[in-house]
Legacy VTK file of the C-alpha trace (Angstrom):
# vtk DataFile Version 3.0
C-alpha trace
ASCII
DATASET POLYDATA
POINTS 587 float
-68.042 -25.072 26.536
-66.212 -22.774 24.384
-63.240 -24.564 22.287
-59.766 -22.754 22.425
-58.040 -23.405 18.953
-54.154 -22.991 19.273
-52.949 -20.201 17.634
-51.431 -21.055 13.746
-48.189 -20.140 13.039
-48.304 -17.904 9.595
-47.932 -19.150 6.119
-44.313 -20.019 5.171
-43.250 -17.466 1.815
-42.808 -19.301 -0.707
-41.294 -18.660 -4.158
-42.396 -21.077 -6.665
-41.281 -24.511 -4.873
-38.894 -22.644 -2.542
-39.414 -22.049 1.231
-38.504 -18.895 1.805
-36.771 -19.304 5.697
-35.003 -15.400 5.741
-34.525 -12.306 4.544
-30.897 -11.362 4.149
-31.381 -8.704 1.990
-33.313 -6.142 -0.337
-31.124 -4.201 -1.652
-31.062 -1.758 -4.924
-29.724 -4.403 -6.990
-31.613 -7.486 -5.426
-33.306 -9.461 -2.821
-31.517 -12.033 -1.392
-32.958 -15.024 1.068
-31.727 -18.069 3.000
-34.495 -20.664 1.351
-35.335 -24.171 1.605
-34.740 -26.235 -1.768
-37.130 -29.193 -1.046
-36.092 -30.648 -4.789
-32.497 -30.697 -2.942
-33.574 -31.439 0.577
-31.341 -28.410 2.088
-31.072 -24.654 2.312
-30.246 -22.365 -0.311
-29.133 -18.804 -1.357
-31.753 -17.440 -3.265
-30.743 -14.748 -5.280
-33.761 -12.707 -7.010
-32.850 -9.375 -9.181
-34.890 -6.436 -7.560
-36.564 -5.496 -10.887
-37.564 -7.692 -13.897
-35.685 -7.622 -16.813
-38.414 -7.398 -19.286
-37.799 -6.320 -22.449
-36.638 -9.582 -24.428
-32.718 -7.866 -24.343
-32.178 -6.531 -21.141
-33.668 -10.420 -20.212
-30.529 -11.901 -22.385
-27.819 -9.567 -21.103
-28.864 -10.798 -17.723
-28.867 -14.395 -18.354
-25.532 -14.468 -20.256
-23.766 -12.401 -16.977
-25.467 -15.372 -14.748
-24.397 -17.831 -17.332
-20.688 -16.525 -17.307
-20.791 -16.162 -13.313
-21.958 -19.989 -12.736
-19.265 -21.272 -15.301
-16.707 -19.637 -12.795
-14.517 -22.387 -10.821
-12.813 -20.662 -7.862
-12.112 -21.698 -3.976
-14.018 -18.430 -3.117
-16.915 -18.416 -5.343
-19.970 -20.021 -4.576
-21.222 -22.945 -6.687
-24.344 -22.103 -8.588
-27.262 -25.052 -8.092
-29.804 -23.661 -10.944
-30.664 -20.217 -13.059
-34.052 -20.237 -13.842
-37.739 -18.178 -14.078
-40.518 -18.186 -11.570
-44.108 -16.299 -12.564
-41.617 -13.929 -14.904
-39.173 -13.319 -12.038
-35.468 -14.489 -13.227
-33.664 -16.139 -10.134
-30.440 -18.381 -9.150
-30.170 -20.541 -6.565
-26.732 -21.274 -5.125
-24.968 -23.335 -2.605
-25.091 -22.794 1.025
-24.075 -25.858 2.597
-23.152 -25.377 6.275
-21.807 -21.777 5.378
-23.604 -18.845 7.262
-23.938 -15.567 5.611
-22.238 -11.974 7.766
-25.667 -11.114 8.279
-26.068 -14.374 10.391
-22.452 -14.434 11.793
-22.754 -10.509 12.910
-26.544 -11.276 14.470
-25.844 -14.548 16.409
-21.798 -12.986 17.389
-19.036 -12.550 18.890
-17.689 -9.345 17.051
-15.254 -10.297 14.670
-11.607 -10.236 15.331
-9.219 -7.853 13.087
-7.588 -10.981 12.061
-10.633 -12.287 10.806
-12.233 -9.425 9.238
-9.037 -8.739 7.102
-8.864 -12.306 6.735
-12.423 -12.556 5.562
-12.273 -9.555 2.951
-8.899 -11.064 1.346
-10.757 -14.032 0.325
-13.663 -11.827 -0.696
-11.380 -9.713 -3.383
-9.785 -12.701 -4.449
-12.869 -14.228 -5.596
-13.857 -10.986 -6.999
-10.384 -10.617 -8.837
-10.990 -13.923 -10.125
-14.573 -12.404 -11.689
-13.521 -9.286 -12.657
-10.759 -11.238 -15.232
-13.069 -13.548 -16.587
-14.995 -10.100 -17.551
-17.954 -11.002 -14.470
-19.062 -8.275 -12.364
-21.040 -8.678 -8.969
-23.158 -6.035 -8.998
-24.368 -6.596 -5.434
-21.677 -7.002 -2.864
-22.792 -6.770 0.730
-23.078 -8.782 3.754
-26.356 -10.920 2.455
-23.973 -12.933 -0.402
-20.669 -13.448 1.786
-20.796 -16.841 2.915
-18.119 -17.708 5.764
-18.051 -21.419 6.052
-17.111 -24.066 8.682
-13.185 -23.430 8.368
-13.997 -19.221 8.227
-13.144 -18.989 5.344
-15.657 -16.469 3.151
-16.833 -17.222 0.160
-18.769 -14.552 -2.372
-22.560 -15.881 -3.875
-24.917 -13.714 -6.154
-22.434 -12.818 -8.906
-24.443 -10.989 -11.814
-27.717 -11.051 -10.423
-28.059 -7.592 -9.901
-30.512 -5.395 -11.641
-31.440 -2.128 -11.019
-35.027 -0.959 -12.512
-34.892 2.169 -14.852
-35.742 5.121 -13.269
-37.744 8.081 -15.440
-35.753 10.291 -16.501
-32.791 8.804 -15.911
-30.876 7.524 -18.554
-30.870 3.925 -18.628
-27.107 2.107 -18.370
-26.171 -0.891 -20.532
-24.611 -3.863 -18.917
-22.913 -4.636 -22.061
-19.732 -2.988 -23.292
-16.355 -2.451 -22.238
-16.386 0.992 -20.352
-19.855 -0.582 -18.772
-17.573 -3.353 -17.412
-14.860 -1.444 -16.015
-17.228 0.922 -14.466
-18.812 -2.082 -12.608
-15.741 -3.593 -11.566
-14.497 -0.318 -9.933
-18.243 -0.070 -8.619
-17.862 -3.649 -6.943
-14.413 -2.186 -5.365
-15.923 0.107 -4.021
-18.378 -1.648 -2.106
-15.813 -4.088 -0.967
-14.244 -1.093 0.584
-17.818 -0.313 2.474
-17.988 -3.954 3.220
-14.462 -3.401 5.248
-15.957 -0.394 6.509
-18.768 -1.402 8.248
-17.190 -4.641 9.410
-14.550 -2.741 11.169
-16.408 0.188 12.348
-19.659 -2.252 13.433
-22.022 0.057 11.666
-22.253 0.864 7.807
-20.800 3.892 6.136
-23.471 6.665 5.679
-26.038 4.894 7.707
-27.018 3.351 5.092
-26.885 -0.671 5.120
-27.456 -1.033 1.404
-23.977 -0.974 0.039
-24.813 -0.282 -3.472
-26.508 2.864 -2.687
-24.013 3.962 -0.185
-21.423 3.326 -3.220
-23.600 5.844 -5.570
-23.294 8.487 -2.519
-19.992 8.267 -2.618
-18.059 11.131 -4.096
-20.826 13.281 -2.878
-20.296 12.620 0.542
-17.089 11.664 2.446
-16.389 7.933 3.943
-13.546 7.813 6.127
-13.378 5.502 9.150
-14.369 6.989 12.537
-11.857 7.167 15.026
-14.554 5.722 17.290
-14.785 2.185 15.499
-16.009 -0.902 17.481
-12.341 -1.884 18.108
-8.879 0.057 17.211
-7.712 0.206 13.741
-4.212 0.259 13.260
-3.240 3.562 11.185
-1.912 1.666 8.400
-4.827 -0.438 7.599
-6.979 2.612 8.592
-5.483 3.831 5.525
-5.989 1.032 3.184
-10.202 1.476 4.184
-10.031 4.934 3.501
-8.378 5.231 0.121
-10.703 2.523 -0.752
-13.690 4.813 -0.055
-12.182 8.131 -1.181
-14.159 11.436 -2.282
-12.096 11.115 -5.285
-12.291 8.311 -7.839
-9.179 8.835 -8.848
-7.734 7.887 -5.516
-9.368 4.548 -4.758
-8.463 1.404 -5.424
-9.331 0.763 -9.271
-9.651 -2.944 -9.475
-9.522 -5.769 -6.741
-6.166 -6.955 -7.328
-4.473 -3.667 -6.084
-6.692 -3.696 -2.602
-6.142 -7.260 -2.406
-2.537 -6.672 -2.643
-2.837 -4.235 0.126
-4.271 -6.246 2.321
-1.657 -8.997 1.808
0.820 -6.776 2.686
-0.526 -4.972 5.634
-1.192 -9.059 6.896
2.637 -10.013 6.419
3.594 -6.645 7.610
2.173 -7.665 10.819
2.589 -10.805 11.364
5.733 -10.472 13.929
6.643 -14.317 13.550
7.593 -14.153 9.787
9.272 -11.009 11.026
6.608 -8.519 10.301
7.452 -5.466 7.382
10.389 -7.548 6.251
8.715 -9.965 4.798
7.715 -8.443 2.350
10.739 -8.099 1.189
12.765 -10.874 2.672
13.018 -13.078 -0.543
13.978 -10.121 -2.841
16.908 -9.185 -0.753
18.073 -12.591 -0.526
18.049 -13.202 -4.339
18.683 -9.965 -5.838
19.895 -8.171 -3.058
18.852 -4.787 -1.705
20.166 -1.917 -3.868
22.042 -1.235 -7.216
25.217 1.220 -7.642
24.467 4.359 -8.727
25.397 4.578 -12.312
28.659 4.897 -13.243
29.646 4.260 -8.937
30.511 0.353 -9.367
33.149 1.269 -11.629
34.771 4.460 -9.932
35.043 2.713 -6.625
36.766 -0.223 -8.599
38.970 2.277 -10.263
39.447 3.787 -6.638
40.418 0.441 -5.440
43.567 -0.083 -7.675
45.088 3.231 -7.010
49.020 2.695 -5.349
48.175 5.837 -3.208
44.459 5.377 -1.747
44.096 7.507 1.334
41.204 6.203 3.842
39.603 9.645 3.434
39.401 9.807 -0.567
37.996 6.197 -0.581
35.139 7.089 2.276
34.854 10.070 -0.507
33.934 7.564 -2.685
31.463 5.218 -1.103
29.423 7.934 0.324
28.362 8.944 -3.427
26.938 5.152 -3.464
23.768 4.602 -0.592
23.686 1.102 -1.647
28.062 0.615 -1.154
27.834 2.315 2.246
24.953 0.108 3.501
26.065 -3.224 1.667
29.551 -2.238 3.605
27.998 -1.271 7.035
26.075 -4.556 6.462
28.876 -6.780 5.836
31.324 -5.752 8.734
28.453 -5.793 11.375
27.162 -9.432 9.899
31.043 -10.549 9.939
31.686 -9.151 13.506
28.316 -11.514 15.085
29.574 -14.396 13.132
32.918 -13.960 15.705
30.736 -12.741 18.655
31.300 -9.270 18.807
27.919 -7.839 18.585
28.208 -5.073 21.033
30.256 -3.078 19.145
28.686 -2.071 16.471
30.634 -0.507 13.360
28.755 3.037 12.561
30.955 4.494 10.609
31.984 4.215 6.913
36.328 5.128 7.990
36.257 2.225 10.175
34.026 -0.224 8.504
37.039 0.623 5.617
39.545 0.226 7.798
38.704 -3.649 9.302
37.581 -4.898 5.801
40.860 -3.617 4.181
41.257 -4.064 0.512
40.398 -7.387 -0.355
37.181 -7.113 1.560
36.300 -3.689 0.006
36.444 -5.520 -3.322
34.504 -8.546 -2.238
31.652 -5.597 -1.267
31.492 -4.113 -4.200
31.538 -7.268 -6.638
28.693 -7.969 -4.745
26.782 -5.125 -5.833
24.909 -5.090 -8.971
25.656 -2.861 -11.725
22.950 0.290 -12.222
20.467 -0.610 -13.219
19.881 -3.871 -11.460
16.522 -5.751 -11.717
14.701 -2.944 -13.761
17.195 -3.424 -16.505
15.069 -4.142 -19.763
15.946 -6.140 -22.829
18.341 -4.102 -25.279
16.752 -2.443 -27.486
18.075 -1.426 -31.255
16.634 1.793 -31.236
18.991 4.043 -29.540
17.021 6.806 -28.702
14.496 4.405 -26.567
13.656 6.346 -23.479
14.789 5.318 -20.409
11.796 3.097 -18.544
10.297 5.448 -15.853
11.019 3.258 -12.688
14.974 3.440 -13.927
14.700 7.412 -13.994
12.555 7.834 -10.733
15.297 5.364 -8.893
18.409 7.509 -10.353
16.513 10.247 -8.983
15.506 9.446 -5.285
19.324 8.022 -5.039
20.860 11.191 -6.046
18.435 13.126 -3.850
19.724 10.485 -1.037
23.093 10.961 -1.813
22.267 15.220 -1.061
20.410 14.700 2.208
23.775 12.496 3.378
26.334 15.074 2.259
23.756 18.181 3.797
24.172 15.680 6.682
27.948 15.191 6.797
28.064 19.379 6.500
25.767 20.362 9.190
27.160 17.914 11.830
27.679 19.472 14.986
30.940 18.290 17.067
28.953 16.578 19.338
27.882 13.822 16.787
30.074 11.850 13.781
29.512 14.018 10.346
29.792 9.814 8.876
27.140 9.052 11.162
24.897 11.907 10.354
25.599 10.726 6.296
24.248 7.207 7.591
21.315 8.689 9.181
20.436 10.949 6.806
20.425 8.170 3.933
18.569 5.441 6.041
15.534 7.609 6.600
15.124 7.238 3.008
15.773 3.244 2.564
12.520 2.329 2.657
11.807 4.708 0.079
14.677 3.300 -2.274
13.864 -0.458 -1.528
9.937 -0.006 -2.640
10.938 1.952 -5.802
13.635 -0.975 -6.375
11.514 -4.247 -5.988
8.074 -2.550 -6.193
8.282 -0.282 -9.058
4.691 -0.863 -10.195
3.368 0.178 -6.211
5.852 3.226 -5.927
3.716 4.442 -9.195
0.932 4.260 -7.463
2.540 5.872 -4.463
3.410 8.693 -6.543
0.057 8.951 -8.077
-1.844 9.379 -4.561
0.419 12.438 -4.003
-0.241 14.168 -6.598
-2.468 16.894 -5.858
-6.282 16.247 -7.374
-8.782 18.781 -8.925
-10.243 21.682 -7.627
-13.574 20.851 -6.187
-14.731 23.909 -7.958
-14.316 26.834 -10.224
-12.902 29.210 -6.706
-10.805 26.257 -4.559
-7.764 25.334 -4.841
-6.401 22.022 -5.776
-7.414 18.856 -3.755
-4.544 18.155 -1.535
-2.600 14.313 -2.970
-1.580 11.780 0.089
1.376 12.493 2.234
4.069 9.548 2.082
3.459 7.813 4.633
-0.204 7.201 4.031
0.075 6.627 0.453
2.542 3.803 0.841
0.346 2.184 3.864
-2.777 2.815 1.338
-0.565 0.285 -1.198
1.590 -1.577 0.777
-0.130 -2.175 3.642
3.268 -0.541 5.786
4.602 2.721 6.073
8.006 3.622 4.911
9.786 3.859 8.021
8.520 0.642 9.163
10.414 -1.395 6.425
13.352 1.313 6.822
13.712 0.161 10.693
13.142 -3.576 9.829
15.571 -3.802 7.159
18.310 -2.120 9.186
17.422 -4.248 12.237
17.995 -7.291 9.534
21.035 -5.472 8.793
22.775 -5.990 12.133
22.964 -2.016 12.196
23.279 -0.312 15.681
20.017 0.497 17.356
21.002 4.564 17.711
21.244 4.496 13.823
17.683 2.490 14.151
16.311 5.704 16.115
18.143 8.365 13.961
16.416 6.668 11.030
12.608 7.823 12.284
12.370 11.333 10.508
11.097 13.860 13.113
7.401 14.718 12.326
7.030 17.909 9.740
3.808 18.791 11.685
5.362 19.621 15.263
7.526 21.490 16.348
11.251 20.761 16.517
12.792 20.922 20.441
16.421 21.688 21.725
17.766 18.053 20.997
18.498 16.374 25.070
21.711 14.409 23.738
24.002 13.289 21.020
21.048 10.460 19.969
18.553 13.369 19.482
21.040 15.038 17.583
21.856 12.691 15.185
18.222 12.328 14.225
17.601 16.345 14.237
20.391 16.538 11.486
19.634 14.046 9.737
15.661 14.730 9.717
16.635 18.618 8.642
19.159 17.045 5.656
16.160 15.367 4.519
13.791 18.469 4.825
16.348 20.720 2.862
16.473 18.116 -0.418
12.444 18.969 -1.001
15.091 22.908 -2.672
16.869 20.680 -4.800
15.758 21.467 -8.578
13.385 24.446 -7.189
13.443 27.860 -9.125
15.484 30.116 -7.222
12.093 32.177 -5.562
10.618 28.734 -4.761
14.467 27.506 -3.557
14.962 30.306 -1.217
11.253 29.699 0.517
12.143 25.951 1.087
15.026 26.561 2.953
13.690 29.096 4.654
11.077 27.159 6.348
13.823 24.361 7.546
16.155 27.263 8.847
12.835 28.501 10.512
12.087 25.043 11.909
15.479 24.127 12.975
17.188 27.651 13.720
16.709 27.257 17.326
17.304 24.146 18.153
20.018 23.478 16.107
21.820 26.824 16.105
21.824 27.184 12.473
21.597 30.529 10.680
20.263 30.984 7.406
23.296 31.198 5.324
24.418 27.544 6.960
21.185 25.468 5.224
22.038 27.647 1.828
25.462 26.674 1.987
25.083 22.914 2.929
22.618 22.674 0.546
24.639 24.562 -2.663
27.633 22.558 -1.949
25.668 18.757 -1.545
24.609 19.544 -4.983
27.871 20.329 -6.289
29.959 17.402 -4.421
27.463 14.580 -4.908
27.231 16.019 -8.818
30.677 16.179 -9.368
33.229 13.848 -11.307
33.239 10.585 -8.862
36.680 9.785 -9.772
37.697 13.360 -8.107
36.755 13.102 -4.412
36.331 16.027 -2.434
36.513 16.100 1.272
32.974 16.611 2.667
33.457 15.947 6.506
34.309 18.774 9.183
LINES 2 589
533 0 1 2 3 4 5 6 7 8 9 10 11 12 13 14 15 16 17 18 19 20 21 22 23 24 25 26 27 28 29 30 31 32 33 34 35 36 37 38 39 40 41 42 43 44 45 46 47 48 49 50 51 52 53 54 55 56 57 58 59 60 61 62 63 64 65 66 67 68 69 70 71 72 73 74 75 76 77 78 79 80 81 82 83 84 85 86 87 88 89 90 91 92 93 94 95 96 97 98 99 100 101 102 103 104 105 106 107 108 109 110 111 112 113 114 115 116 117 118 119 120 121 122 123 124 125 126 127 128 129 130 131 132 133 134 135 136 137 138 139 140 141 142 143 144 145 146 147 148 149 150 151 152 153 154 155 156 157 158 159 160 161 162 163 164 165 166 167 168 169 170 171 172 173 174 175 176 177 178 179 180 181 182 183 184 185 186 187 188 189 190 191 192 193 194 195 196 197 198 199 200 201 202 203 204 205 206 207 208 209 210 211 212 213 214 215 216 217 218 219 220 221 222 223 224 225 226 227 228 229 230 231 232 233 234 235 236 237 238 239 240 241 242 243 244 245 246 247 248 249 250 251 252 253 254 255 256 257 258 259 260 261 262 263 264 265 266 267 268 269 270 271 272 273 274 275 276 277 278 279 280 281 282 283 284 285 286 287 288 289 290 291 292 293 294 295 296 297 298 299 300 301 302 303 304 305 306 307 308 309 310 311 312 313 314 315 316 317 318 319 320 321 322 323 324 325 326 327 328 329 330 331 332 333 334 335 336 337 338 339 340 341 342 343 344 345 346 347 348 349 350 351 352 353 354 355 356 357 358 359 360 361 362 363 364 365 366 367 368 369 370 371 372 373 374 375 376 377 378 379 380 381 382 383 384 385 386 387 388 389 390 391 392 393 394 395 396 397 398 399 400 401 402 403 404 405 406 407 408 409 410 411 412 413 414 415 416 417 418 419 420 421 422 423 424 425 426 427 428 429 430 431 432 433 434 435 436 437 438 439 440 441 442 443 444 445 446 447 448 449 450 451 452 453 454 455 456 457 458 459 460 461 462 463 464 465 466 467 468 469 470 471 472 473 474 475 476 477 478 479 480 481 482 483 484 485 486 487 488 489 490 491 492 493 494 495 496 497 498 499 500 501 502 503 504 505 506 507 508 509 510 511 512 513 514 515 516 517 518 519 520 521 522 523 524 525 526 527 528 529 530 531 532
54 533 534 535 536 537 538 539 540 541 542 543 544 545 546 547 548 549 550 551 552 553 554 555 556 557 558 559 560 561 562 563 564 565 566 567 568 569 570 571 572 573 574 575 576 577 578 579 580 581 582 583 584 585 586
């Protein structure tokens, strides 16, 4: 009688005393496993570098990266257990714990949430932030050494242990030196963007699962989120991925604080119960308040003030030089007005917000401006020929172009709407604007810098297109310019038609036949805006600026040529005139 043996399961791997229990990854840099310490009595990541380091230097440089990692103490880095050699092969074990790596959590499901994935991949750059300052570089980011433990919570393992073996021909690239650093840092960015890619799209950028060699395709070939992702990506955090992954180095995020800082505020943005794109500037306006005077306005209006013979009209003159005095006014007579319950009646206007809050509540409003410059005022300096700091020149700027687009407004004002409510308008589609370049100076410079057009791909094209507003600020901020305009306002007690008016119309479509005085208001105050791009133009460039808004607006509007040229040529000359001089600029 034949004997059946039962079938033998196969060998366990092993490597050296290790049990080798799963493969997470082999990747360019290195193999990675979920292993069995029996020394320890639990599991293990096993972190193996994909080639040997084996002349006696390139051996050293390795060890003292591990070395560095391991001494790192950080709530998202993973504790290193050991660094040692097996058979020639260098290798460090860290800790696992009851933490499962993505490549488990994706396998064994459900999809991740939004929430979590945004969640997941701030904790990832702020470990890697954390690395990146102590002068550490990962080398290997992917799903294989992101650890999300019981609280999901993600933690990074495998810092350092890359190494890539040198390929003939190809020059080989030290891990030592400064510029070597930096380059890996912005290389580890980068595949922190791919990591966000493929957990939001559900399957990795390029096809290619290996993020390291998806991140040296890069540049080559374009990464940009599909519109067919596993679940719907809001645009704003669409944009945040896809700067992260841009064609152009120049464009991406440079170092992990920046995209963490993104990510932060795209999260407050929307969170609605902390009262979503307001937060992130809630504390700011309630310490420093929201804008400066313009220079030299703090002092005309008080001058204005203490005149025996101040006319209503001169003194809205005045105040509509000043964005920050007409909303700090608006703001204090609508705020005053709920504190005695009459909140349906919202004041619009700057005449009649000067009319209830007379004299002595004029002066209250502007004592409780701050003098130009504000917060970006910087320690006196002796030398008196110190330039100016560029955040206090780019401010001065966008205010005076705000100022323009609110007289254009005031002059183009069709009977059937306020010419004070069109100023309002016109200047409120640009708060958010103001308010970043105010308390975010650092992040507008970056704003700017994604605009800017990029090199010519080549010797016959023409410049790479920069970001349009809109996306660069979501790209930074994590919220798009309007967004914080509306929210602020809303904050602001302001009425909910100057909320509407404050959405520019889109440049892209086509502007229709306003339906009533709402639609109006917006169309004029969207076309003051359009016609400020002509201020500081040479006359040839000047002349083709306006005549694309006459072209766009012409019709629906009922605006001629000459009109736009006009409004224009005499917003410049008001808003740059003497202050202490006011000039009637209404109908």
């Amino acid at each position: 009688m034949a004997v059946i043996t039962p079938p033998t399961s196969p060998p366990v791997p092993h490597f050296g005393r290790f049990e080798l229990r799963q493969l997470l990854s082999r990747s360019l840099e290195a193999t990675t496993w979920r292993a069995f310490d029996p020394r320890l009595q639990h599991e293990v990541v096993l972190c193996v570098p994909r080639a040997q380091p084996r002349p006696p230097q390139d051996l050293e440089n390795w060890h003292q990266d591990v070395q560095a990692a391991s001494r790192l103490k950080h709530p998202r880095l993973v504790d290193v257990l050991e660094i040692s050699i097996q058979d020639g092969w260098p290798f460090v074990s860290a800790q696992r714990g009851s933490s499962v790596s993505l490549v488990e959590r994706l396998a064994a499901g459900p999809e991740p949430t939004l929430t979590e994935v945004v969640g997941w991949m701030v904790d990832v750059l702020d470990g890697l932030a954390y690395a990146h300052e102590a002068g550490v570089a990962h080398r290997d980011l992917g799903l294989h050494n992101v650890l999300i433990d019981s609280n999901g919570r993600a933690n990074v393992a495998g810092l350092g242990v890359g190494f890539v073996a040198e390929v003939p021909g190809k020059p080989k690239v030290s891990r030592a030196g400064v510029q070597q650093q930096r380059a890996a840092t912005e290389h580890d960015v980068l595949m922190a963007g791919l990591l966000m890619y493929r957990l939001l799209a559900g399957s990795p950028a390029l096809d290619d699962p290996d993020l390291c060699s998806a991140a040296e395709r890069v540049g080559r070939e374009i990464v940009r989120l599909p519109w067919s992702a596993s679940k719907p990506v809001p645009d704003t955090l669409r944009a945040i991925v896809n700067r992260s992954t841009d064609r152009q180095q120049r464009q991406r995020y440079l170092n992990a604080r920046t995209l963490l800082a993104a990510l932060q505020g795209w999260i407050k943005a929307n969170e609605q119960e902390s009262g979503g794109p307001l937060a992130l500037l809630i504390d700011r306006l309630n310490t420093v308040g929201s804008l400066p005077s313009r220079p030299r306005m703090g002092r005309v209006f008080s001058q204005s003030l203490g005149k025996d013979n101040l006319r209503v009209d001169d003194m809205v003159d005045v105040i509509a030089k000043d964005p920050a005095l007409v909303w700090e006014l608006l703001r204090n007579v609508n705020t005053a007005r709920f504190q005695t319950g009459i909140s349906d009646d919202r004041v619009t206007t700057v005449t009649r917000a000067v009319v209830l809050m007379g004299q002595l509540g004029l002066r209250n409003v502007g004592s409780a401006l701050r003098p130009w410059p504000g917060v970006l005022a910087v320690a006196e300096s002796k030398d008196q020929n110190a330039p100016v700091p560029p955040a206090q020149v780019a401010l001065e700027r966008e205010l005076r172009r705000t100022c323009i687009a609110g007289h254009i407004a005031r002059l183009l004002a069709p009977f059937s709407i306020s010419d004070e409510e069109a100023l309002v308008a016109a200047i409120s589609q640009r708060l958010g604007h103001l308010l970043v370049r105010y308390h975010f100076p650092d992040e507008a410079a970056q704003i700017d810098r994604l605009m800017q057009p990029g090199p010519p791909p080549d010797a016959t094209s023409p410049p790479t297109p920069g970001m349009n507003l809109e996306a660069a600020a979501s790209a930074v901020l994590g919220v798009e310019m309007e967004e914080l305009s509306i929210a602020v306002m809303r904050h602001w007690g302001m009425d909910d038609r100057q909320q509407q008016a404050a959405r520019a119309l889109n440049k892209s479509a086509p502007v229709r036949r306003p339906d009533d005085a709402h639609e109006m208001l917006r169309a004029v105050a969207s076309l003051a805006n359009e016609l400020t791009a002509a201020v500081g133009a040479e006359s040839v460039r000047q002349q083709a600026l306006v005549n694309h808004c006459f072209t766009r607006y012409a019709r629906s509007l009922g605006l001629t040529f000459k009109d736009c040229q006009e409004a224009l040529e005499t917003a410049v000359r008001l808003v740059d005139a003497p202050a202490s001089s006011p000039a009637k600029t209404g109908q």
